[in-house]
Each structure stands twice: as structure tokens, then as C-alpha cells.
C-alpha positions in Angstrom: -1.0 -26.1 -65.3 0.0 -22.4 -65.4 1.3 -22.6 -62.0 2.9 -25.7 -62.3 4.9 -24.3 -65.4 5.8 -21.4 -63.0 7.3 -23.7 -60.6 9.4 -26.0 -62.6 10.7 -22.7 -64.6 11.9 -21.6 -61.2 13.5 -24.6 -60.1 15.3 -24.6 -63.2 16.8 -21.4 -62.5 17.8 -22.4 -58.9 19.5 -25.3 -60.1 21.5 -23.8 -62.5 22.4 -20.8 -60.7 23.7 -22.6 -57.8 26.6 -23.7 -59.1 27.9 -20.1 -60.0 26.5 -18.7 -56.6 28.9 -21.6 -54.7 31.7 -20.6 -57.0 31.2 -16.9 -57.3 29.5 -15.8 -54.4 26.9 -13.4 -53.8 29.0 -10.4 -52.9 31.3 -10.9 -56.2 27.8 -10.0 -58.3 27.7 -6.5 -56.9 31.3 -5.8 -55.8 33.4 -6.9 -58.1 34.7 -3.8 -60.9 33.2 -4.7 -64.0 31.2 -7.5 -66.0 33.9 -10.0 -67.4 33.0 -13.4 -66.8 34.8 -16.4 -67.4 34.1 -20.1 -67.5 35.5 -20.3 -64.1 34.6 -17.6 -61.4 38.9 -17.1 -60.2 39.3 -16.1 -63.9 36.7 -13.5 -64.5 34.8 -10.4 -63.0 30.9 -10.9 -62.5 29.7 -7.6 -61.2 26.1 -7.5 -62.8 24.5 -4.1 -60.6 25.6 -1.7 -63.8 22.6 -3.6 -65.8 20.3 -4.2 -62.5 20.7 -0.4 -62.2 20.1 0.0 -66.4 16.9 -2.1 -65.9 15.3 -0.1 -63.4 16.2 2.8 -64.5 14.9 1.8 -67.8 11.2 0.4 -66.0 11.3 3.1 -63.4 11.3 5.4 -66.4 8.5 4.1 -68.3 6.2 3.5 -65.8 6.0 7.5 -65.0 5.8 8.3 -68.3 3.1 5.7 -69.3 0.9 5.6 -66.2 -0.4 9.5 -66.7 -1.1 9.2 -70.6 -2.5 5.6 -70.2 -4.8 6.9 -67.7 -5.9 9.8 -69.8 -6.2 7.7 -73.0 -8.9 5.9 -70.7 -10.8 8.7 -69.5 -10.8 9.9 -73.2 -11.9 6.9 -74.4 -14.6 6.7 -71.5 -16.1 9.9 -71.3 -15.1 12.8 -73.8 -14.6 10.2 -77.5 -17.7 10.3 -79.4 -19.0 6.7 -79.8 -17.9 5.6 -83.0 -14.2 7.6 -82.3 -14.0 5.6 -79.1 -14.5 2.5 -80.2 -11.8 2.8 -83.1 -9.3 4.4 -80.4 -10.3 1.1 -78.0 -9.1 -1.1 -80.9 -5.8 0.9 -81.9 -4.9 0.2 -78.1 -5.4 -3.4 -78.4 -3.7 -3.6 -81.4 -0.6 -2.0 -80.4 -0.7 -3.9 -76.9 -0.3 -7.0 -79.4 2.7 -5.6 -81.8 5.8 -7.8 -81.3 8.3 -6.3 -79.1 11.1 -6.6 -82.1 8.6 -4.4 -84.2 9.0 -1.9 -82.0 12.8 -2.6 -81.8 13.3 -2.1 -85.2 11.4 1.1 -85.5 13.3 2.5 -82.5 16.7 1.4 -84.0 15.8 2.9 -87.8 13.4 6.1 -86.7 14.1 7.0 -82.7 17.9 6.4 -81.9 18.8 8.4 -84.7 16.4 11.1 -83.9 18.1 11.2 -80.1 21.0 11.0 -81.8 21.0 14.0 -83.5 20.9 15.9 -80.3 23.4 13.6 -78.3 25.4 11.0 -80.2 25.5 7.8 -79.6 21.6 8.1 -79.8 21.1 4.6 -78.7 20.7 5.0 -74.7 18.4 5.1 -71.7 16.1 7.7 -73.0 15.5 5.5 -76.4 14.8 2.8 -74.7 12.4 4.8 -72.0 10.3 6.1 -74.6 10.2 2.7 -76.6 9.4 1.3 -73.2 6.5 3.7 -72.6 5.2 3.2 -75.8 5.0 -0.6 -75.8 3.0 -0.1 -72.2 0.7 2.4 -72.7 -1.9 0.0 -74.1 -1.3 -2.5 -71.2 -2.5 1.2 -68.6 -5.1 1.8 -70.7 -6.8 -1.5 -71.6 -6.9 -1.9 -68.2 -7.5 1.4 -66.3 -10.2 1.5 -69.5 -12.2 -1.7 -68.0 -11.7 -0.9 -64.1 -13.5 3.0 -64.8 -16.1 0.6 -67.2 -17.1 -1.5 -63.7 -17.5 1.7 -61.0 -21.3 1.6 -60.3 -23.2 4.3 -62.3 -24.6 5.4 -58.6 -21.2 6.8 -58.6 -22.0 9.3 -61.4 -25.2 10.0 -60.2 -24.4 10.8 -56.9 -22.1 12.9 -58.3 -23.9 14.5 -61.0 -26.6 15.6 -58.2 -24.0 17.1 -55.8 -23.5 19.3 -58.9 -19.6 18.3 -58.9 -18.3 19.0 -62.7 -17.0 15.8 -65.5 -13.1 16.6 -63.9 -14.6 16.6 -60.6 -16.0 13.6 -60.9 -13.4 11.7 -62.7 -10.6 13.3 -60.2 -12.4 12.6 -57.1 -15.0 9.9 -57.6 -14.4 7.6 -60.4 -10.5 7.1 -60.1 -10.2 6.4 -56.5 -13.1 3.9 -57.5 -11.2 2.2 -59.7 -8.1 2.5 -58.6 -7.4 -1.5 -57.7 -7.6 -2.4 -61.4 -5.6 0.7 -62.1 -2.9 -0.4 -59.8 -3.1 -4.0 -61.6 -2.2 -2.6 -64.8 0.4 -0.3 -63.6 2.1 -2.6 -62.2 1.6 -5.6 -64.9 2.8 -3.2 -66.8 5.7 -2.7 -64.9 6.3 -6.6 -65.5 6.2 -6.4 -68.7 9.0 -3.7 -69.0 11.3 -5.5 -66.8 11.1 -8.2 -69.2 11.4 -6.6 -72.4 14.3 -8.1 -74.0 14.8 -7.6 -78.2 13.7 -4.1 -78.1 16.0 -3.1 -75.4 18.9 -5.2 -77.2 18.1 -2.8 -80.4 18.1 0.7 -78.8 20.0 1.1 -75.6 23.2 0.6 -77.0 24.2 -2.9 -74.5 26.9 -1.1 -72.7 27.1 -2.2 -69.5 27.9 0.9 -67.3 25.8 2.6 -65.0 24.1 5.8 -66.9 25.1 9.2 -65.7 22.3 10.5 -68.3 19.0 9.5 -70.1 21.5 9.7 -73.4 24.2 7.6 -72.0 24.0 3.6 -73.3 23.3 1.1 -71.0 22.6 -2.8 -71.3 19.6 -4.2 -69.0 19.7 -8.2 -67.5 17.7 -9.6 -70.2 19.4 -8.0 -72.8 22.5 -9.4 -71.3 21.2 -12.6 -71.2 19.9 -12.5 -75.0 23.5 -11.4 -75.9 25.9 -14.0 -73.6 24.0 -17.5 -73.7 24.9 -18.5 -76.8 28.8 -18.8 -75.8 28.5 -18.6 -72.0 30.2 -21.9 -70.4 30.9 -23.1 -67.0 30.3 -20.1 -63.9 29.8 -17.5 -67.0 26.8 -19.5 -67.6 25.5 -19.8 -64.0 25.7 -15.9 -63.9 23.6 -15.6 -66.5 20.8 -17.7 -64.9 21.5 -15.4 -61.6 20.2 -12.6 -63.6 17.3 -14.6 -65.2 16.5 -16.0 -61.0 16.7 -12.0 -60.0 14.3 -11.3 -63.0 11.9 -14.1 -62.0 11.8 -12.9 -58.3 11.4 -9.4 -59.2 8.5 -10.5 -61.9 7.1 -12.9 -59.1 6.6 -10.2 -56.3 4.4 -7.7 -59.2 2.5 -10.4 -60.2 1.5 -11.8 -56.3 1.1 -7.8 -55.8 -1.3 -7.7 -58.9 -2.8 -10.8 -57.8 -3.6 -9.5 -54.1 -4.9 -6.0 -55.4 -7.1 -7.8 -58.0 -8.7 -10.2 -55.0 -9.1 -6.5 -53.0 -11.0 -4.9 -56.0 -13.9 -8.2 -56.3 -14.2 -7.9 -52.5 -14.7 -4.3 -52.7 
């Protein structure tokens, strides 16, 4: 049922983004000089790369942040939290993988942006949104690189613990390369997840749509785009918006099959 949902969402998109790609064309959406769309493509500008840059940017972003302290967060959790500490810390992470994206919005919007913008006004920018980003992914890392180091054989540690290799030792050269398929799942489901965010975006990164030239320049991604334009969009406006949503959905589509084949490596390993 899951993949048949999949498939009709994605025919959906085709259908109503062919109109705009007949009328538009597929050069227009990256060389035309800025994002003004009208109901009818002679009338309007429908350059959209300024918020496919702002979105990877924004993922690219928290991904590098997220995968190191997700990873640690794991190993603490693993092999240096007492018991009792690392079974509270495991919940906390479960918990906040579970927060509502507009939760986090809103505490980016009243605490974060004006923190950032007391060193560089406008405050709302890439960096906010980077670090709300990394924030809301973290658990998704850890969870995840937290049940991949849980299933590495305990030969693993013994082996190591009688070649007389210390705990960094071990966990640097023997029990993350072990683990590193379901490691690489969570990056990079986590990695879908950012590229989807939408309402916590919309709230901090100030939905300018320009390319950044800074972490505290504002920027607007695709999906905040989206959020922001359907309402009122008619006619080829409309159609451009479901372009972005079929470029989302592709992009989406290849982590997941990525996730999917480095998942099916890991239980033949």
C-alpha cells in the first residue's frame, strides 16, 4: 500500500507539472533572472535555482554538522553512559526525533534568529536554519547509528579487547567500519528528512529567494516556496510549483533507493 501511495503521489506531480514544463520549458527554470511567476509562462519569470541552491545549501549544511555529534551521542550512549544515564539520554533522543517540525520553528523564530541577529541583522538566514536543521536531525543519526553499533557481533570486541587495542581504538577502527551500513542509512534518511523540512524553514531563513553569499544572508528553500505560493498560484505559476515538489520527490526518491540498497548490503553482511 505504501508503495502504491508512492506511485500515484508521483504521477500526480507529473501530470500537473507538465503543463508548466510544455509552456515554460526546462531551460526557463534555471536561466531565466529571477522568480516572478505568472498565470501564464510569456507573462512571468520562473527561475527556481536561487531556492534549489538555498536547499542544498541548507541540507548540505546540516548533514556535516549533525553526522559527527549524532555519531558521538551514539558511542556515548553505547559505551561511556552509565546504565541508568544512558537509557534516559536514549529516550531524550527519541523524544526530540518526534517534536513537530513547527515546534522547532517557533523556537528558532523567538530564541535563535534573534540571537544570530544580534551579530548580523537580519538574523533570519542560512545559518538559522542550518543549526535548526541539525538540531531536528541529530536524533534521526543517532537512533540509528545507536542500533547499527547495538548489532556488530560482540566477537568484534573481543577480538579486539585481546589484541590489546584501547575503547577509541576499538570504536575508531573496529566497531564503526562494522556498522557503518546502518550508519550510512541514517545519514542519509536524515538527509531526506532535511530536504523536506518545510514550516521550520518558512519561520527562520527569512524566504528570500536569492542565492546566499553568506551563512547570515536569507534565503527561501523549494518547499518553503511551495508552502508560501499554492494558496494563490494559478495557471503555469501553479505548474512551477509542482516542478519543484517533482524535483523534491526525485531527489527524496534516489536517498531513499540509496538507503534501501545499503540497508539490503548490511543483512547480507
Amino acid at each position: 500500500m505504501s508503495g502504491v501511495i508512492v506511485l500515484l503521489i508521483l504521477i500526480f506531480l507529473v501530470r500537473e507539472s507538465v503543463p508548466a514544463l510544455q509552456d515554460v520549458g526546462l531551460l526557463r527554470f534555471a536561466s531565466d533572472p529571477s522568480w516572478h511567476p505568472t498565470e501564464t509562462a510569456a507573462n512571468g519569470t520562473f527561475n527556481i535555482l536561487p531556492m534549489l541552491w538555498g536547499t542544498l545549501f541548507v541540507t548540505v549544511g546540516a548533514v556535516v554538522l549533525a553526522t559527527p555529534l549524532g555519531l558521538l551521542s551514539a558511542l556515548f550512549c553505547r559505551f561511556y553512559a552509565p546504565p541508568r544515564i544512558s537509557t534516559i539520554y536514549r529516550r531524550i533522543m527519541e523524544l526530540l526525533a518526534g517534536i513537530p517540525s513547527v515546534v522547532y520553528g517557533f523556537w528558532g523564530l523567538v530564541v535563535l534568529v534573534p540571537l544570530i541577529g544580534a551579530l548580523a541583522p537580519p538574523g533570519a538566514s542560512l545559518l538559522a536554519g542550518i543549526l535548526i536543521l541539525t538540531i531536528m536531525i541529530v536524533p534521526t543519526i543517532a537512533l540509528f547509528a545507536d542500533a547499527a553499533i547495538a548489532n556488530v557481533p560482540s566477537t568484534y570486541l573481543n577480538g579486539s579487547a585481546a589484541l590489546g587495542l584501547s575503547r577509541w581504538g576499538t570504536l575508531w577502527g573496529v566497531i564503526l567500519p562494522a556498522a557503518r551500513n546502518g550508519i550510512y542509512t541514517g545519514i542519509i534518511l536524515a538527509t531526506g528528512r532535511a530536504i523536506g523540512e518545510t514550516m521550520a524553514l518558512l519561520m527562520v531563513c527569512g524566504n528570500v529567494v536569492q542565492v546566499p553569499d553568506s551563512f547570515f544572508a536569507p534565503m527561501r528553500t523549494l518547499t518553503a516556496n511551495i508552502a508560501l505560493e499554492m494558496a494563490y498560484a494559478l495557471g503555469d505559476h501553479r505548474g512551477a510549483l509542482f516542478v519543484s515538489g517533482l524535483m523534491l520527490m526525485a531527489m527524496v526518491l534516489v536517498l531513499v533507493a540509496l538507503a534501501d540498497r545499503l540497508d539490503t548490503g548490511q543483512a547480507r553482511g
